[in-house]
C-alpha positions, 0 to 999 in steps of 0.5 A: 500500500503507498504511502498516501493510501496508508494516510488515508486510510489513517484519516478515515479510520481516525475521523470515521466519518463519511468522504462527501461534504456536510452541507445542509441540502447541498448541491454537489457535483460529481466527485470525478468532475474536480480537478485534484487540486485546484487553486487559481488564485488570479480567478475572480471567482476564487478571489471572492470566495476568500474575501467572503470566507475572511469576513466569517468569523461570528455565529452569525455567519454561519449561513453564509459559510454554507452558501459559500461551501456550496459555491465552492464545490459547484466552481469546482473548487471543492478539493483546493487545500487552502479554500478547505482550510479556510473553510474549517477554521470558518465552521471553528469561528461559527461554533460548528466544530462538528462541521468542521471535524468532518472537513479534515479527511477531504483535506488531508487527501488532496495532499494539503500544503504543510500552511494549510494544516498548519492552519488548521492545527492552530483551528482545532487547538484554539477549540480544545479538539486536541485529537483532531490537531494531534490526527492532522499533524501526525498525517504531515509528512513534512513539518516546518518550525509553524507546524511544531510551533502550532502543536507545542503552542496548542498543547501548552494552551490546553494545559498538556504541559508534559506533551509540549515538552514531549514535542519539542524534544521531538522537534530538536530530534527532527533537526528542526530549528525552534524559534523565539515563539517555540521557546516561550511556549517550551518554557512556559510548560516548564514553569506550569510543571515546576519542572527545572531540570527541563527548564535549565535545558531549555535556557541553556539550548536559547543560549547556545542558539543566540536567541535574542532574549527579548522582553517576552522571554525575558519574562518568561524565564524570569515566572520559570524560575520563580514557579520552580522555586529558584527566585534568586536566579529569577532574580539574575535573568531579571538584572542582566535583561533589558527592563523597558517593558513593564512585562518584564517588571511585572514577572519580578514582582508577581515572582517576589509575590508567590514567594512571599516576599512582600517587601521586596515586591514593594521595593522593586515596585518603587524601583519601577515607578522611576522609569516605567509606569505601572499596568494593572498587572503590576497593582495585582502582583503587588496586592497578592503579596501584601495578602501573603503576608497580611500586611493589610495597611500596605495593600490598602495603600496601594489598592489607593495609589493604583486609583488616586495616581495611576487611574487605574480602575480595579478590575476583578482580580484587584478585588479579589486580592483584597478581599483575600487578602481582608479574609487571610488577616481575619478581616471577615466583615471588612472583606465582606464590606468591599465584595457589597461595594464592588461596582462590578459583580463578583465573580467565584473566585472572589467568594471562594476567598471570603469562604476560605475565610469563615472557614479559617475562623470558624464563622460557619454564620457568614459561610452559610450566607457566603454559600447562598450568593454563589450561584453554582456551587462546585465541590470546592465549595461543598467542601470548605461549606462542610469544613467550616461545620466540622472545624467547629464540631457541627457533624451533622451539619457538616454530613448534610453539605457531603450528602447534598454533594452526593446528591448532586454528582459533585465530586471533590477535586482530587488532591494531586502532587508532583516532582521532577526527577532527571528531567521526568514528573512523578504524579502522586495521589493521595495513598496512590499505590500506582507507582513503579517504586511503590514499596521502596516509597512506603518505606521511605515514608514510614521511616520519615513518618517514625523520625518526626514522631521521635523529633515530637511530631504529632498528627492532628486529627482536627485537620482532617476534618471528618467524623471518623475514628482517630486511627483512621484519621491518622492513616488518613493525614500519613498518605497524603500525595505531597508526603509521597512525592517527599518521600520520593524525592528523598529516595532518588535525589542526591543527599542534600539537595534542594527537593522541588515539590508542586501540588494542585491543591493548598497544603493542609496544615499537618503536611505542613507542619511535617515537611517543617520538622522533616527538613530539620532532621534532614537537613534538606531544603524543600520547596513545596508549591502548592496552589496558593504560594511557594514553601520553603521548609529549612532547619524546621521554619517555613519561608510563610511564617504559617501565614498562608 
């Protein structure tokens, strides 16, 4: 079979969808009467159609887009890759994917131009049909630095960060040459992951390559070394790099943010109004990091300054700052006070902010009010609801939000941890026994666990927050997906070294406390980036101060 059978048998199989066009009621001529590939693009004709196809870009144009399709095919030019393409993204634009989808095996089989399905990579990534870009561009028999770009990009944009990076190593064994645009995408996968060996590499590979650090990669080094707990060689990037975007400025402090480090963020701001003037971007950096350290009065200053000075107009992220920042510092009416005074509608992240609050004081009252503004609930939610009713013994209450979850089929998020080791991830579950190196990690685990007890730890049976027996709580808090991810990383890195660890979720307060005393009896540091901000545990003391 030739190659051009097999891609076609490839595609349909794939796509398993009829070879004739999808058009309501169309009127098409026989197969056999279009050329193979026909594009003549000095044709008035031809001329039109593309006109008419690039003015399509709302629903709404959804019936001239058919109109068109039908045009095409009487015209003869139903089999013209470029008209196709254009035609796909067209259906994409209308909101008929389906439609679409359906396009890609005619396509394909008129042998397309490596533009074309580059186009329509870049079509299906933009809509989350991620198996429909991956068919297109496994089918290509030649990939250019737009194709491995689209692909790498596309992926990094659904948050298939491991695949990106999986890409671009396939791309640099294809002896393809990757671009400032495939960098920033690469290493933006890194920073998501936590992954810094990979992110070292790819820094690295720009060096060598003498690709020009612009602003735009400049700022991405600087969030990948800040996201993979390295803020000191964020900080070196930041100083060697040209500063005359407020991009740049802005990934420093947002950098000094999720580490912390309120007053160097305040610092680097001054430093910044000197010669650059700030964005909105700039004021929600600078925010975050006064709600994590609770320096209220400092964020309340710039909360005025970014309005009174700048004119800037707070946005929902401004206020969703403050009002978390209000909630952490147990300014729960304060916090409520800004969200009635919003001029815009509150969105769920903000009340998500003010539950976590009533949840950290136990006002199960203003919890109850918060949960009856949000208009639909998720597990998380639920979850801070019942928490807020169990951290204040009220188990009933707490079992009737867990059964009103069940009844409703809302699931809880699923905790998730994950470490970098020689370059590849490790994900972990809460008591996951899914490992390859599963037994080797348990007994690591449980000489950790039996070292802190003798160091005077204790589990807390209040922090898992459920009515259930005291040894069952125990078992519950001892397996928890970042104490298997340390227990890991104690297993196959280097004694001594920094251990790098990112969760999906915030930690909870006996993790915590265990990875304090863990890394005194180890003398290790570890980094923990949880969903919130970064931890760093040394010599018993972590960087938050328990302020998080």
């Amino acid at each position: 079979m030739g190659n051009w059978k097999r891609r076609f048998f490839f595609i349909r199989r794939t796509f398993s969808v009829r070879p004739h066009y999808f058009i309501p009621n169309p009127s098409p001529l026989p197969h056999a009467v279009f050329p193979h590939i026909l594009c003549p693009q000095s044709d008035s004709n031809y001329q039109f159609v593309v006109r008419t196809l690039e003015s399509c870009k709302l629903p709404s144009s959804y019936r001239t887009a058919i109109s068109v399709h039908s045009r095409i095919i009487k015209q003869g030019y139903g089999m013209c890759p470029v008209i196709l393409s254009m035609l796909v993204k067209v259906y994409i634009s209308c909101e008929r994917p389906s439609v679409a989808r359906q396009l890609v095996p005619e396509i394909m089989l008129s042998n397309c131009s490596t533009f074309s399905a580059n186009l329509m990579i870049d079509s299906f990534m933009k809509i989350r049909e991620v198996g429909v870009a991956m068919t297109v561009f496994s089918a290509l028999p030649y990939r250019d630095v737009v194709t491995w770009n689209s692909i790498i990009g596309g992926c990094v944009k659904n948050s298939l960060f491991v695949e990106a990076i999986t890409m671009f190593s396939d791309m640099l064994a294809a002896k393809i040459e990757p671009d400032g645009y495939t960098f920033a995408s690469v290493i933006h996968a890194c920073s998501r992951l936590g992954a810094l060996d990979q992110g070292k590499r790819v820094h690295n590979l720009m060096l060598e390559k003498g690709i020009l650090l612009n602003y735009i990669l400049s700022s991405a080094l600087v969030d990948m070394y800040s996201r993979c707990g390295r803020i000191q060689m964020a900080k070196s990037v930041f100083d060697a790099s040209q500063r005359t975007h407020v991009s740049i400025w802005n990934a420093m402090i947002n950098g000094f943010a999720m580490h912390g480090l309120t007053f160097d963020a305040i610092s680097l701001f001054s430093q910044m109004e000197e010669s650059i003037s700030p964005d909105s971007v700039s004021f929600i950096g600078l925010l975050t990091a006064c709600s994590h350290c609770g320096a209220v009065v400092h964020g309340r200053k710039y909360f005025d300054l970014m309005k009174r000075k700048y004119l800037i107009e707070p946005e929902l992220e401004h206020y969703g700052a403050m009002v978390d920042m209000f909630a952490r510092a147990g300014f729960l009416d304060e916090a409520y006070a800004i969200i009635k005074d919003m001029p815009i509608e509150p969105d769920i992240v903000i009340w998500r902010a003010l539950l976590n609050g009533c949840r950290f004081y136990r006002d199960h009252k203003l919890g109850e009010e918060v949960v009856t503004k949000i208009k639909n609930l998720g597990s998380g939610d639920y979850v801070l609801l019942s928490n807020i009713y169990s951290s204040t013994r009220k188990w009933g209450d707490a079992q009737t939000v867990r059964q009103a979850m069940q009844n409703k089929g809302v699931r809880k998020s699923t905790g998730k941890s994950w470490i970098e080791i020689h370059g590849s991830i490790h994900r972990f579950k809460a008591s996951d026994r899914s490992h390859p190196e599963r037994e080797a990690i348990y007994n690591v685990l449980e000489a950790l666990i039996h070292r802190t007890v003798m160091e005077g730890y204790t589990y807390s049976p209040d922090l898992v927050l459920m009515d259930i027996l005291e040894e069952e709580k125990e078992e519950n808090l001892s397996y928890h997906s970042e104490k298997l991810a340390l227990a890991f990383g104690v297993l196959k890195s280097t004694p001594g070294s920094d251990i790098l660890i990112s969760k999906n979720l915030r930690t909870c307060l006996d993790c915590h406390l265990w990875m304090k005393i863990v890394s005194k009896v180890l003398h290790r540091v570890i980094i923990l980036r949880d969903r919130i901000r970064f931890h760093r545990f040394e010599k018993g003391v972590c960087s938050c101060g328990d302020y998080w």
